[in-house]
C-alpha positions as a Python dict, from the first residue, in 0.01 Angstrom:
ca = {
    (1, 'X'): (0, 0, 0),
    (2, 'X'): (293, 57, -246),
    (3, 'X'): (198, -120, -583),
    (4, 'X'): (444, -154, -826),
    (5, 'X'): (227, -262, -1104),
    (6, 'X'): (-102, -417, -1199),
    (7, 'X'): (-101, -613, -1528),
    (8, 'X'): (-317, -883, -1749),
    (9, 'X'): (-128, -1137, -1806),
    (10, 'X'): (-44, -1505, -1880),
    (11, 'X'): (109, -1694, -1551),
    (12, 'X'): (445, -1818, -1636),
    (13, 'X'): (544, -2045, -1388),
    (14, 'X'): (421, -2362, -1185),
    (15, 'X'): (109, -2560, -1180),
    (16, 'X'): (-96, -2271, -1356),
    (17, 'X'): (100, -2180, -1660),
    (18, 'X'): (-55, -2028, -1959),
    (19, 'X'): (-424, -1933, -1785),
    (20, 'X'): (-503, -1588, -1809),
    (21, 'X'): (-461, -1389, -1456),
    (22, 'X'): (-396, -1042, -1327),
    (23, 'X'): (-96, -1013, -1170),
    (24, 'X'): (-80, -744, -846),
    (25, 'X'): (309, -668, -788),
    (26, 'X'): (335, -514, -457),
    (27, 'X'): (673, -314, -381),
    (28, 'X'): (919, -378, -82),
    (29, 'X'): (1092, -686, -1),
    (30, 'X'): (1240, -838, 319),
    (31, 'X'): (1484, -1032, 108),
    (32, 'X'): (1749, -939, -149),
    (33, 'X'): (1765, -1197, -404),
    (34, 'X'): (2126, -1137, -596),
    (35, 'X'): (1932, -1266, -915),
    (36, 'X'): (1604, -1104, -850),
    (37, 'X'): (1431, -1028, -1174),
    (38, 'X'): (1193, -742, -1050),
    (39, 'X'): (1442, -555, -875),
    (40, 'X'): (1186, -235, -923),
    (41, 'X'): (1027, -423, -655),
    (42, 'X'): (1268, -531, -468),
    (43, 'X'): (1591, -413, -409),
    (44, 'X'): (1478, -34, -501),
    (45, 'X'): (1129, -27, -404),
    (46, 'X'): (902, 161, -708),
    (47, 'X'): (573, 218, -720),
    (48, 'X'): (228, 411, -624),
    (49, 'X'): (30, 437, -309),
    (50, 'X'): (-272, 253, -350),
    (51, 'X'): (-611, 190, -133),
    (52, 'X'): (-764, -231, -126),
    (53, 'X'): (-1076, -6, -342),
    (54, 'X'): (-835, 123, -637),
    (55, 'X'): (-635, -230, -672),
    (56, 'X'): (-977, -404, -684),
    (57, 'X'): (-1078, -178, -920),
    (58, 'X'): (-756, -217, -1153),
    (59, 'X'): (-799, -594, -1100),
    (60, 'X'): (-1182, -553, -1248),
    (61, 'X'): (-1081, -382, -1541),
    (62, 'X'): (-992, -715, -1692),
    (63, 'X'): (-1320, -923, -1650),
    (64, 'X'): (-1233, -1203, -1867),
    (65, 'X'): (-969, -1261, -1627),
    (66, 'X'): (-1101, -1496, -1291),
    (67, 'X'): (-705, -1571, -1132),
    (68, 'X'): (-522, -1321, -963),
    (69, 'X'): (-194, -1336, -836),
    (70, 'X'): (-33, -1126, -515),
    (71, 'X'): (308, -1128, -582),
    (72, 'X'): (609, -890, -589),
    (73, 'X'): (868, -786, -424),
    (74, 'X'): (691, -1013, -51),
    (75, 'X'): (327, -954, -131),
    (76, 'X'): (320, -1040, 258),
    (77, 'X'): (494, -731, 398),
    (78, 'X'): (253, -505, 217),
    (79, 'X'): (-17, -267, 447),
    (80, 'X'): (-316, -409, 375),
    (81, 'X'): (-235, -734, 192),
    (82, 'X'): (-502, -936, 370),
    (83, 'X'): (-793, -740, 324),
    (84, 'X'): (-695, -723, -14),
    (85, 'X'): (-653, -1096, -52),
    (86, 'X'): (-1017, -1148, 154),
    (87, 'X'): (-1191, -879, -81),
    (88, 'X'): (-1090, -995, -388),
    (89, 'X'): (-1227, -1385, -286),
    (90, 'X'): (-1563, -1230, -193),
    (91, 'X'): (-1526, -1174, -557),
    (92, 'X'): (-1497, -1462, -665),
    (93, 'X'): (-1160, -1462, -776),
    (94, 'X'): (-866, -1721, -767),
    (95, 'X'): (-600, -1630, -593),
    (96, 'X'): (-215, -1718, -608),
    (97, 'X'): (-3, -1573, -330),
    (98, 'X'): (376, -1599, -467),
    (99, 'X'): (593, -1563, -117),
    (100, 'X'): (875, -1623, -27),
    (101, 'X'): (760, -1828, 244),
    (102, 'X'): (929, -1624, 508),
    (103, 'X'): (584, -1466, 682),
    (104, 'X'): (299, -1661, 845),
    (105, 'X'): (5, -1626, 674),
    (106, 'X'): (-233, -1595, 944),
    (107, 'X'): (-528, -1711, 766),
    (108, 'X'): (-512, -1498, 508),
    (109, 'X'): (-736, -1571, 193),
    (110, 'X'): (-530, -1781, -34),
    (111, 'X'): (-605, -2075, -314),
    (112, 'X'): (-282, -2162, -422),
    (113, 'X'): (61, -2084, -218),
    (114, 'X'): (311, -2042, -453),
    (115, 'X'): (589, -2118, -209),
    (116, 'X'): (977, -2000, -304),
    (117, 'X'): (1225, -2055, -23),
    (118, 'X'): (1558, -1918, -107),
    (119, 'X'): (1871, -2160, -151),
    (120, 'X'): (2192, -1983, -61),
    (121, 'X'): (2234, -1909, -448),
    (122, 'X'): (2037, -1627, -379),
    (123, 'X'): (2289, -1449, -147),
    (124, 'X'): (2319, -1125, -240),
    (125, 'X'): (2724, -980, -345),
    (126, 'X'): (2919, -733, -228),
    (127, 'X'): (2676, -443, -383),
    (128, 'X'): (2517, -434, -106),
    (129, 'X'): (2585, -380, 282),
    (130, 'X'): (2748, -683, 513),
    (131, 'X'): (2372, -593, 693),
    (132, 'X'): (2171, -616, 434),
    (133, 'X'): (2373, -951, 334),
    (134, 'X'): (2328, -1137, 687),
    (135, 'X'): (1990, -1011, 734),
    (136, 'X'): (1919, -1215, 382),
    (137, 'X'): (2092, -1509, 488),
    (138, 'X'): (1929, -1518, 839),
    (139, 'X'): (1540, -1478, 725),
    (140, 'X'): (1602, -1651, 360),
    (141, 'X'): (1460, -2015, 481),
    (142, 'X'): (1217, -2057, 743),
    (143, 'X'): (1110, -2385, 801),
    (144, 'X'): (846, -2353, 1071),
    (145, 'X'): (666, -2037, 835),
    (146, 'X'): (665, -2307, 522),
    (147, 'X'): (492, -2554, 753),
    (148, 'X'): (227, -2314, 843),
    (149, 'X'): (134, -2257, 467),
    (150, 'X'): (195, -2594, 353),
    (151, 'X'): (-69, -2679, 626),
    (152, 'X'): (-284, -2425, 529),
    (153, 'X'): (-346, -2373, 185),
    (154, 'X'): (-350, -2585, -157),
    (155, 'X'): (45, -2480, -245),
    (156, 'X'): (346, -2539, -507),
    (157, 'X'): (681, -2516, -382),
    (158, 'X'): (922, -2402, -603),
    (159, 'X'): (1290, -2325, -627),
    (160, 'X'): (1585, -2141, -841),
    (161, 'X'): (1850, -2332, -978),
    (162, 'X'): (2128, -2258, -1071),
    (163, 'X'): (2386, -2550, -1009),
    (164, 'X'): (2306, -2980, -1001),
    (165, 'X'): (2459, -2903, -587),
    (166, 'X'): (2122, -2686, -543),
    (167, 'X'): (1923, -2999, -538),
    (168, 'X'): (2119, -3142, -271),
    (169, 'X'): (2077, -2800, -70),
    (170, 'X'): (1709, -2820, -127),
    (171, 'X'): (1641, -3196, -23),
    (172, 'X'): (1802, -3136, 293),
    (173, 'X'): (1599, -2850, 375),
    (174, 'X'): (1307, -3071, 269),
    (175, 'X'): (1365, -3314, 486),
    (176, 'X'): (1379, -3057, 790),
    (177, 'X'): (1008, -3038, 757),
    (178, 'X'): (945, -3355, 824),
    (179, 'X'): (623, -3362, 648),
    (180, 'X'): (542, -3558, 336),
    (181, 'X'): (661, -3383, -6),
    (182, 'X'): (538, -3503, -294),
    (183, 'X'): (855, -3490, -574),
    (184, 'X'): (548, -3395, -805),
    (185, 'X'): (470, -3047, -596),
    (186, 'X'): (806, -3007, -623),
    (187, 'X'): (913, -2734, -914),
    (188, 'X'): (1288, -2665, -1049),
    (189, 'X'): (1329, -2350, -1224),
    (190, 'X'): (1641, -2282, -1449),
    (191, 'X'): (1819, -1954, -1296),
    (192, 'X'): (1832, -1697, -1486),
    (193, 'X'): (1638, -1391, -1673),
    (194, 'X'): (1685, -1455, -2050),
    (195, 'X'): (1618, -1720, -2290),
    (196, 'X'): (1999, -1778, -2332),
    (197, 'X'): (2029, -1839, -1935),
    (198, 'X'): (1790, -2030, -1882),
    (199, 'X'): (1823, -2238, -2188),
    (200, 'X'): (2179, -2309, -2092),
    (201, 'X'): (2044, -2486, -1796),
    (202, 'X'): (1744, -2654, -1905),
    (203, 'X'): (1879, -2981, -2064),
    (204, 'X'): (2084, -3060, -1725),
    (205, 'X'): (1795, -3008, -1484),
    (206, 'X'): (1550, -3143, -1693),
    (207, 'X'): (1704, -3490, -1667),
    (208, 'X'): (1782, -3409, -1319),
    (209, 'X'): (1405, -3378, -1293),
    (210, 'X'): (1331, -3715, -1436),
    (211, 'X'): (1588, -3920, -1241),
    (212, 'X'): (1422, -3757, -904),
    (213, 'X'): (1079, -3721, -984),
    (214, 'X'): (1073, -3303, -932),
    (215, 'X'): (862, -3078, -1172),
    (216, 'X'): (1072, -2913, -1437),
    (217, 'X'): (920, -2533, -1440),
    (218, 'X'): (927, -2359, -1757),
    (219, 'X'): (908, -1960, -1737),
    (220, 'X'): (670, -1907, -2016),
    (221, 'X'): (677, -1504, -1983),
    (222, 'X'): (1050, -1535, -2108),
    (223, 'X'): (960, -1761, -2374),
    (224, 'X'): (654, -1514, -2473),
    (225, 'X'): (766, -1150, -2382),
    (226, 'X'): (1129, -1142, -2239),
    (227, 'X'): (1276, -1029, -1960),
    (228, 'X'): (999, -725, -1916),
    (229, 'X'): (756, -532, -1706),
    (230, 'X'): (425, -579, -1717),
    (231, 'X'): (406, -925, -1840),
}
């Protein structure tokens, strides 16, 4: 599988914030965020060949470290991601899957989904294709995959924001699950990939948070490291 990078790091979003985890960034994406901040992973797909034997091994060289996190890019499109994902929790390990939510998971070893449906901020512009752009809008929510993982698995939803209208897009898609959603499992994350950006945001949907009873999500990597690989 294509890996863009393996890291040691501190998680910076959600219910797991600040513990210690190693974070496996796969490469390829079936989605094209317009404000994607690993666009090395995404929108032009870096990386290295790896086997399930050398990303274990990477993942090992940090034994302090008992989390791991499959992310990316879609950790789910990548060769090989489930016997990955069942390897490393013969080991032992924690694992976060970050997904878009877009791909079943088929069983696949997971302890916490880390669940990000895409509101239509995330269209993509005119830099890319009209295909590329409908193929985004047409795959970007898919209620009957987020069922199947919130069914599954232990899980976090969590979404970008970047207007107070985004709430009322998400509630409604919410709502077409017709399952129970706890507001507390619910996360809000301030759009954007600096300090400034997302500061600019954070008063507004913090309140917004309180008033409705949704998780405000901090991004502690910006706060710690900025807008950088590898952390």
């Amino acid at each position: 599988m294509l890996i863009a990078e393996i890291f040691h790091s501190l998680q910076g979003e959600g219910e797991l914030t600040g513990v210690p985890s190693v974070f496996v960034r796969t490469s390829g994406c079936n989605l094209r965020c317009n404000w994607c901040d690993t666009p090395y992973a995404s929108w032009k797909p870096e990386g290295k060949p790896h086997t399930v034997e050398q990303v274990v091994a990477a993942v090992q060289a940090h034994p302090l470290a008992r989390h791991v996190v499959l992310t990316g890019g879609e950790p789910m499109i990548a060769p090989e991601i489930r016997s990955l994902a069942e390897e490393l929790k013969l080991l032992g390990y924690h694992l976060t899957i970050e997904t878009a939510a877009t791909v079943l998971p088929d069983g696949i070893a997971c302890d916490l989904a880390s669940l990000s449906p895409k509101l239509l901020n995330s269209a993509p512009d005119d830099r890319l294709s009209l295909t590329w752009r409908k193929k985004h809008e047409a795959l970007r929510w898919q209620p009957a995959v987020v069922r199947a993982w919130l069914e599954a698995y232990a899980w976090q939803l969590k979404f970008v924001i970047a207007q107070p209208a985004d709430v009322e897009e998400l509630e409604g898609m919410l709502a077409s699950l017709k399952l129970e959603i706890p507001p507390h499992k619910v996360l809000l994350m301030p759009e954007g990939v600096t300090l400034e950006a997302t500061r600019a945001r954070a008063g507004w949907l913090g309140e917004l948070c309180k008033a409705r009873g949704y998780r405000y999500a901090h991004r502690l990597h910006l706060e710690l490291y900025g807008n950088r690989r590898g952390t």
